[in-house]
N, C-alpha and C positions, 0 to 999 in steps of 0.2 A: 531537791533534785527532781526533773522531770522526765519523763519518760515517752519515748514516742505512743500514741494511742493511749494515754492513761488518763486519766481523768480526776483530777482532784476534787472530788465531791468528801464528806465526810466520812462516811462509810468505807469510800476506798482508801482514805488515809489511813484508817486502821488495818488495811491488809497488808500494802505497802512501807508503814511507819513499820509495822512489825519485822518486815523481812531488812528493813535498812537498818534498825534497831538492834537485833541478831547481831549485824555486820560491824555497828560501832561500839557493840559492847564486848567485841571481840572471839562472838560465841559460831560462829562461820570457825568449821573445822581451818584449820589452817595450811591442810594436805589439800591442794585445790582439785588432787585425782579422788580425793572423797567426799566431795558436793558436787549431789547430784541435781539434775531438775526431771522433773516428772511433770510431762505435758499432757493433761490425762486423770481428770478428779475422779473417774468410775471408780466401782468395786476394786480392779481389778489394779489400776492404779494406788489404790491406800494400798490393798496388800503388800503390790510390790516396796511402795514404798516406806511400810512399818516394816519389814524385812532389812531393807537397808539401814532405817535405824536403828534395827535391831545389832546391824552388824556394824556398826563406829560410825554411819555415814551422817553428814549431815542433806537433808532431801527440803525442798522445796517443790513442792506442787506448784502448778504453770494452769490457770483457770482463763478464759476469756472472760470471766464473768466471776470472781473470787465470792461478792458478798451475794447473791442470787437468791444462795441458799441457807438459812441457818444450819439448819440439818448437817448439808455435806461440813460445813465450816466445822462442826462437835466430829463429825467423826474425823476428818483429817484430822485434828488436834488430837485425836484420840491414838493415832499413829506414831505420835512424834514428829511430825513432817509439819512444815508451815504450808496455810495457802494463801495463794499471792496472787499476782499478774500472770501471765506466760512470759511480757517483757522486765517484769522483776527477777522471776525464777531462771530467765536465760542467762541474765547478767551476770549472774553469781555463780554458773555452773560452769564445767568444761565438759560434763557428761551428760549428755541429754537423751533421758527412756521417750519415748514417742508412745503413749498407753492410751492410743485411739482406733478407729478404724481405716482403715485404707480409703474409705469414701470419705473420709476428712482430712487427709493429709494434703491437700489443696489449702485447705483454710489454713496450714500452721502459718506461723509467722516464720518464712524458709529464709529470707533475711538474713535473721538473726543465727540460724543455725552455720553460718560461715564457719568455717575452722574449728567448732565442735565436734567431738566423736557422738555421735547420731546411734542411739541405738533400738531396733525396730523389734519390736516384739508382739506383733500382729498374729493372727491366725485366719487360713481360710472358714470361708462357713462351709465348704464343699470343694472335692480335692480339683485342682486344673495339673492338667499335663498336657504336653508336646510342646515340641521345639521353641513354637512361639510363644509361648508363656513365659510370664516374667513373673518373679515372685516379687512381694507387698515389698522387700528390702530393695531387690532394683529397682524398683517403681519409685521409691523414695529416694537410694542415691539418683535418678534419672533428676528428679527435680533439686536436689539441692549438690550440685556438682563439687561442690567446696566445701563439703564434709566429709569426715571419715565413717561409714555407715556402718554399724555390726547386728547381725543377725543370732538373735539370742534371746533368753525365757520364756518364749511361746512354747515349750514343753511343761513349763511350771502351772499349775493352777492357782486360782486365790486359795483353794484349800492348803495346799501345800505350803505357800508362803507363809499364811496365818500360824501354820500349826508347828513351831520348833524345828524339834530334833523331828519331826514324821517326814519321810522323805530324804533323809539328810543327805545319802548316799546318792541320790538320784543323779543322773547324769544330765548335763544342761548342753546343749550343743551350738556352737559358737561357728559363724562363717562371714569372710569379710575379706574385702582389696588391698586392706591397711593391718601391718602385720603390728605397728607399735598402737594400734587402739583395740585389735582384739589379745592382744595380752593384758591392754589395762582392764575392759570387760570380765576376762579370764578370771581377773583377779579379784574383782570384783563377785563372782561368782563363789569363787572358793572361800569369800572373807562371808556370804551370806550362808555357808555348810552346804554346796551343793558339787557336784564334780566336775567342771568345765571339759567339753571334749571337742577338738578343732577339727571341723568338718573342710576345712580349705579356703577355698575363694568365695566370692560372694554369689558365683553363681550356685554354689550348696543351698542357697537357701531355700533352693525350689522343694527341693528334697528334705529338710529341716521341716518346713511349714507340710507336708504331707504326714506328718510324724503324727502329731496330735489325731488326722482323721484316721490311723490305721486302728482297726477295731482288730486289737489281741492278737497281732501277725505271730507271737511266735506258739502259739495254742493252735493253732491250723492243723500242722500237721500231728503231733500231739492226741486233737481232738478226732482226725480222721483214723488212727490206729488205735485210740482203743473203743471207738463205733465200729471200725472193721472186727478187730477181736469179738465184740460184742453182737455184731451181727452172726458170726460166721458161728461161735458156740451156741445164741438162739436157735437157729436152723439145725443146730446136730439137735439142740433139745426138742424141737417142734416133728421133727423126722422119730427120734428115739418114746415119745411122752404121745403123740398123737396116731403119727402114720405109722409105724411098727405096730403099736399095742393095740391099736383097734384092726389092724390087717391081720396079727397074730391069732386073734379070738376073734374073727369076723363079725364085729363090733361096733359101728363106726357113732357112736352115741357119747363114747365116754373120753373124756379130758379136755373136751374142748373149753370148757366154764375155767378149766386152771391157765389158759393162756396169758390173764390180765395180770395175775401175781404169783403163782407157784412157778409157772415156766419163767417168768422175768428174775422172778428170786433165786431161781438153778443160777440162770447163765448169769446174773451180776453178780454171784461170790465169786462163782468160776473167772469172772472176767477179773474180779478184782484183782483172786490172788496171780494170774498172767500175767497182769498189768505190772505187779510189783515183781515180779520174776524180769519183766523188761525191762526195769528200773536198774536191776544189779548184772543182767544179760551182757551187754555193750562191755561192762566196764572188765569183765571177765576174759573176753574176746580181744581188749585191748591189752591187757596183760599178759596176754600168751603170745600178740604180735612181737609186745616186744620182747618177751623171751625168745621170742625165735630170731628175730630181727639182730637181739643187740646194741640195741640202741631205743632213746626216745624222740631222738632229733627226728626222725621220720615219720612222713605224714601219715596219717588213717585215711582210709577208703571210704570216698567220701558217705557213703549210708553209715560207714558206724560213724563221721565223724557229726553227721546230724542226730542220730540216734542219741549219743552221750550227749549232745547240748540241750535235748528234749526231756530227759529225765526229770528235772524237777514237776513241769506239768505234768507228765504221766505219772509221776509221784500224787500229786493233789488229787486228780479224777481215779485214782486210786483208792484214795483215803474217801473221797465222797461215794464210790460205791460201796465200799464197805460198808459207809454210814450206812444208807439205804438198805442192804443187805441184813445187817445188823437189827433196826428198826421192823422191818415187817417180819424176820424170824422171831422177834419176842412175841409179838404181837397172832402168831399160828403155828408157834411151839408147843404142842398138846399132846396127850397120851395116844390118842386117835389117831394121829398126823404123824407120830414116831414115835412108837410105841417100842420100838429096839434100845431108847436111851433111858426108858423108863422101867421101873420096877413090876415085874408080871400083872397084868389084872389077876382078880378072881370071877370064877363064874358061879353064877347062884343061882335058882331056881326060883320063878315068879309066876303068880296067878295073874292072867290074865281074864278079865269078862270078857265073855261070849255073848250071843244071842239068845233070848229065852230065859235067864239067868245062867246058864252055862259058864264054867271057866276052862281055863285051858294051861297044861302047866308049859312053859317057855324059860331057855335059858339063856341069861344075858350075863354082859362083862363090869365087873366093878372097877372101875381105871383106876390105878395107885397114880398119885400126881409126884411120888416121890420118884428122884434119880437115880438110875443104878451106880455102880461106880463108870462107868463108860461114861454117862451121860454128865457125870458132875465133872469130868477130866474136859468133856466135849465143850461144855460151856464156858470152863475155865480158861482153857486154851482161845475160845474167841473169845471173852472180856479182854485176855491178857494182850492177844495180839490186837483189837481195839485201840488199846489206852497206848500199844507203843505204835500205832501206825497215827495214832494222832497226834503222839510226841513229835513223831517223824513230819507230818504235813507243819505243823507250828514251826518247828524249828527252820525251814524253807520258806519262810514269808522273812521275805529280806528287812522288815522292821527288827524282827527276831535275831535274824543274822546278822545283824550287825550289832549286836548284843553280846555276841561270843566269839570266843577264840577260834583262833586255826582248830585247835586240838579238839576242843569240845567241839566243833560242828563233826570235826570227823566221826569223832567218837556214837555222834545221835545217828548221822547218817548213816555208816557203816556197818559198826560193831550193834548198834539197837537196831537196824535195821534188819542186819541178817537175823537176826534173834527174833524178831519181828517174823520174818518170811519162815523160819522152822517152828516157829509156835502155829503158824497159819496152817503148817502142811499137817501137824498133831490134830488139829484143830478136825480134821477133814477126814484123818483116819481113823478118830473117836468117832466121828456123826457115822461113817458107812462101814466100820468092823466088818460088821457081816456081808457084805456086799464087797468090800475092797477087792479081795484074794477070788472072790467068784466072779465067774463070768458072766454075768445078765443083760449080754448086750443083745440090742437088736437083731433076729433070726441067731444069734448067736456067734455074732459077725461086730453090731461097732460096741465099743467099750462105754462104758454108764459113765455118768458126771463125775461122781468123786474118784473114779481112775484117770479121768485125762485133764480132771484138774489138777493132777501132780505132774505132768508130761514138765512142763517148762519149771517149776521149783524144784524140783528132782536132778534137772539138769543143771541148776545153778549149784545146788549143793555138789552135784558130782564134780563140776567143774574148778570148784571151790577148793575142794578138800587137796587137793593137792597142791594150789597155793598156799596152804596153810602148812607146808612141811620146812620146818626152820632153812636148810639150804636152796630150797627155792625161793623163803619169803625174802633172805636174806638178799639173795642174786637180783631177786625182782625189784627193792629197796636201792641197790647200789646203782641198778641203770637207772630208777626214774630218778638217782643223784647225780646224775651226768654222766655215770660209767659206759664208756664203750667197747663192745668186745669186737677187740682188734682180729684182722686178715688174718689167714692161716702166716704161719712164720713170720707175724707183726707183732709190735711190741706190746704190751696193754698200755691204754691211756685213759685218765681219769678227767675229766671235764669240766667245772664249775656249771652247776645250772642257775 
């Protein structure tokens, strides 16, 4: 059997025999919506296409040039995928992956792609927008008119295909003219473990193909609120640590050398524990809406309704300030540096040489390295909130979560988190005892670090405690079950949610 542009040399008997051999030994799936062809030997091609044989498919690679390489020939094989022709691999598919660039989509053989579902998984190298921009999928349905075109896996990497279960949950988004070939794709997507999501018509795909260039869209704002926290508590620290203490004793020589890590190390614990105070803030505020509300069917305003979808990143930058926080207190935790958590020095009396042979008697301090009990609660409480604020950031890396149940994710986030956030505020009240209840703010006027590092965890707990009284948690359980609290002289109704 011959084929248009094939060439019967011996070499390519062997790529060709192989894929017609398949066919008469009956080993060509017999589901023709699960043989695919992949026009497209790259990297990026095998992956997708050991994925699909991963998932029941049978795949044919589409080469202009099958024997070229030995090389590529060992790794295809290494896929499960045959490589062949592109007019061998067309023959045999009704699904055709196009795993090239858009400056070669000229060369395919558009021919053959007649009445095939065409599928385009391209990527820009640099974003285009306006009107008159067409994305790499209308550019290809433009040229082959008599195809069904779907826009889809350019969210996927070779990482991701290669690697199983990693990614499984990822969402893959689907957009096309042809409503019976992007459900066959669909399906195709869910049979390889990933979540098919229909963005519409094919003109989505302008907006699909911009996906891959967005660099961490939902970290923006995230990333801008707790830099603002973190700036706005530097400046009370840099006001309180510098421009007060050296105005106070007309002084202006002392604490500038602490700018680089003692002032950074105040405000990133301060910022941390805020940060996680924001993390349970939202969810607090929305519980009390709908207490008053009576319902859940009703929308949030939109700041808290972005707030709550933020918490997981300000959860993580959270946990990374701690780290930081964490790492340079062991590192300038000393008797000399805080001396309040440690055990009294003693003072002794020492000969010092003078000039002449002269000495001189001088009394200095013997530092005890041991902790008082303050000091062993103090450190105890931040190990303990550590190891659970890092349970908390793990269990939120969505490989993780999808690991576990409903119940146990609640359970890490929630219940170990709150526990999490009042170990942190212990934490805070062990290091400054002496200083908490006293006032030693600037002129006497702003308050020190470890009192308005409690402002925002103080108010979660206060906020807290009274959702925690059985007939409120009770009432609060039954609306977000669908319960609605009916009009004055209406009847109660209960809801399915």
């Amino acid at each position: 059997m011959n084929n248009p542009g094939f060439d019967q040399s011996p070499t390519d008997t062997y790529s060709n025999g192989n894929a017609h051999e398949k066919m008469a030994n009956g080993k060509v799936n017999t589901d023709p919506n699960k043989v695919v062809a992949v026009l497209g030997s790259g990297d990026y091609g095998r992956a997708l296409s050991g994925r699909l044989v991963r998932s029941g498919y049978e795949v044919f690679i589409g080469s202009r040039d099958p024997n070229k390489n030995l090389k590529i020939r060992e790794m295809v094989a290494s896929t499960g995928a045959t490589l062949t022709t592109q007019d061998v691999a067309l023959s045999h598919a009704r699904v055709v992956i196009i795993a090239v660039g858009r400056d070669n989509y000229d060369a395919l053989p558009l021919s053959q792609l007649v009445g095939k579902v065409v599928v385009d998984v391209s990527n820009n190298t640099k974003s285009k927008k306006g009107p008159h921009h067409r994305s790499n999928a209308e550019y290809l349905q433009g040229l082959t008119r008599d195809t069904e075109v779907v826009k889809s896996f350019n969210v996927l990497s070779a990482y991701a295909l290669e690697n199983g279960g990693l990614q499984g949950s990822k969402e893959v988004f689907l957009a096309s003219d042809f409503p019976e070939a992007k459900s066959l794709v669909s399906q195709m997507v869910r049979d390889m473990g990933f979540t098919p999501v229909d963005w519409g018509a094919l003109k989505a795909a302008r907006d699909i193909e911009e996906v891959p260039l967005r660099l961490m869209p939902s970290w923006k704002k995230p990333v801008k609120v707790a830099f603002g926290v973190f700036l706005g508590l530097w400046i009370m620290s840099f006001i309180q640590f510098q421009i007060c203490m050296n105005s106070q004793y007309y002084n202006w020589t002392w604490g500038w050398k602490h700018l680089g890590m003692q002032n950074f190390n105040r405000t990133i614990a301060i910022c941390a524990i805020w940060t996680l105070a924001l993390c349970y803030l939202p969810g607090l505020i929305a519980a009390y809406l709908q207490l008053w509300r009576g319902t859940k069917y009703s929308r949030f305003p939109a700041f808290l309704d972005d707030w709550l979808k933020m918490r997981k990143q300000l959860g993580l930058l959270m946990l990374g300030m701690a780290a930081i926080h964490a790492c340079i207190s062991v590192a300038v935790l000393t008797p000399q540096s805080t001396a309040w958590v440690y055990e009294d020095p003693k003072e002794i009396e020492v000969l010092v040489p003078g000039e002449n042979g002269t000495t001189t008697t001088s009394v200095v301090k013997e530092y005890n390295f041991e902790f008082n009990w303050r000091g062993e609660l103090f450190l105890t409480m931040g190990a303990v909130s550590t190891c659970l604020l890092t349970v908390l950031g793990i269990s939120s890396l969505p490989s993780v979560t999808a690991t576990l149940s409903w119940r146990e994710f609640t359970f890490i986030q929630s219940k170990l988190g709150w526990v999490a956030m009042v170990v942190a505020v212990l934490h805070d009240i062990f290091l400054a005892w002496y200083y908490m209840f006293l006032y030693k703010g600037c002129y006497g006027y702003l308050p020190i670090g470890p009192q308005y590092a409690l402002y925002l965890p103080m108010l979660c707990i206060i906020l807290k405690i009274p959702l925690l009284i059985p007939p409120v948690d009770n009432h609060l359980q039954r609306i977000r079950g669908g319960y609605e609290r009916p009009p004055r002289g209406g009847k109660k109704t209960e809801m399915i949610a």
